[in-house]
Each structure stands twice: as C-alpha cells, then as structure tokens.
C-alpha positions in Angstrom: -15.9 -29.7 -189.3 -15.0 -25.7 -188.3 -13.7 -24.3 -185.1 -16.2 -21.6 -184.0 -15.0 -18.9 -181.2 -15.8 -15.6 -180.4 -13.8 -14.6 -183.2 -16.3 -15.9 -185.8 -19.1 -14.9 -183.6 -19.7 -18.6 -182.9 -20.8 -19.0 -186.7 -20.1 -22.3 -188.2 -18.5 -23.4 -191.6 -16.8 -19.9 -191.2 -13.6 -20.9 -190.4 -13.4 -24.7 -192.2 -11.4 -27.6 -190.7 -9.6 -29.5 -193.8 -8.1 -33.1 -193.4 -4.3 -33.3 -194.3 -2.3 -35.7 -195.3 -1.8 -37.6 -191.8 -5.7 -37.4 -191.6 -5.6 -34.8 -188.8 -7.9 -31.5 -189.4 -6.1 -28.3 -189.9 -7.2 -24.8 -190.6 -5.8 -21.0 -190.0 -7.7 -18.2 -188.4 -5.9 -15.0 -188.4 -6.1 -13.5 -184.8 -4.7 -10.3 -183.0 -1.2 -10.6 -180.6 -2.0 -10.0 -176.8 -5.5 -11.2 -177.0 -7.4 -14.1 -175.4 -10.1 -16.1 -177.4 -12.7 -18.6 -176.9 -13.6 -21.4 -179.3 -14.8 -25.2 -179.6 -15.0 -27.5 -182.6 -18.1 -28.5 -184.5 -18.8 -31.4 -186.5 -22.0 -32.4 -188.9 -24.8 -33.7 -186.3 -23.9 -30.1 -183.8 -21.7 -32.3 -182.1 -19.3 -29.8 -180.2 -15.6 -30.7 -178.9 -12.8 -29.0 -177.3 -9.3 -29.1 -178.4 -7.9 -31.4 -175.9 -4.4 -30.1 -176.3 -5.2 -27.0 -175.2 -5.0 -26.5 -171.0 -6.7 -23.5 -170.8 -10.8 -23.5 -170.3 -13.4 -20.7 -170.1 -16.5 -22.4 -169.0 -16.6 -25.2 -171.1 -14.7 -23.9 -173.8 -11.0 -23.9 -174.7 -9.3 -20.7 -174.6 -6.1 -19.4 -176.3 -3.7 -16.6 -176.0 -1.8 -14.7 -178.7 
C-alpha cells in the first residue's frame, strides 16, 4: 500500500505505507509549509481510497494543507 498525490506525480510504491504496531499503516512524506496537495491511497489489485479523516476533497481526491 502507498499514498500517491501530486507530490509523487501520482507514482506508486514511491512513498510506502508500513503497518505499525496497532496494525494501522503509516508513512512520512516530506511536503512544503503553505501549500495544498492532492493524494489517494493505493493498495495491490489498483484498488484506490481516500483518507477518510481527512474533510477536505478535490474531485475525488483528499486534499491537505501545510
């Protein structure tokens, strides 16, 4: 599983998601302050996923802001 955005030019197993210890996913992508971004989530089988706890949406995917 990876999140993919416009950061990562939508390229998967860039940015990996890795299970922890409460078997949640985690990861880190390293983005600029005062900027808005797009991504989605994408698991084996293309099946794609928002991040639920996220309000924000841009079409149909979530959107963040540093």
């Amino acid at each position: 599983m990876s999140v993919v955005g416009d950061f990562n030019d939508w390229q998967s197993g860039v940015h990996l998601l890795k299970r922890r210890m409460d078997g949640k996913r985690a990861g880190t992508v390293g983005l600029p302050s005062s900027s808005t971004h797009s991504f989605r989530y994408l698991t084996a089988g293309d099946y794609w996923f928002n991040d639920e706890g996220v309000g924000d949406r841009e079409d149909a995917n979530s959107c963040l802001h540093t």
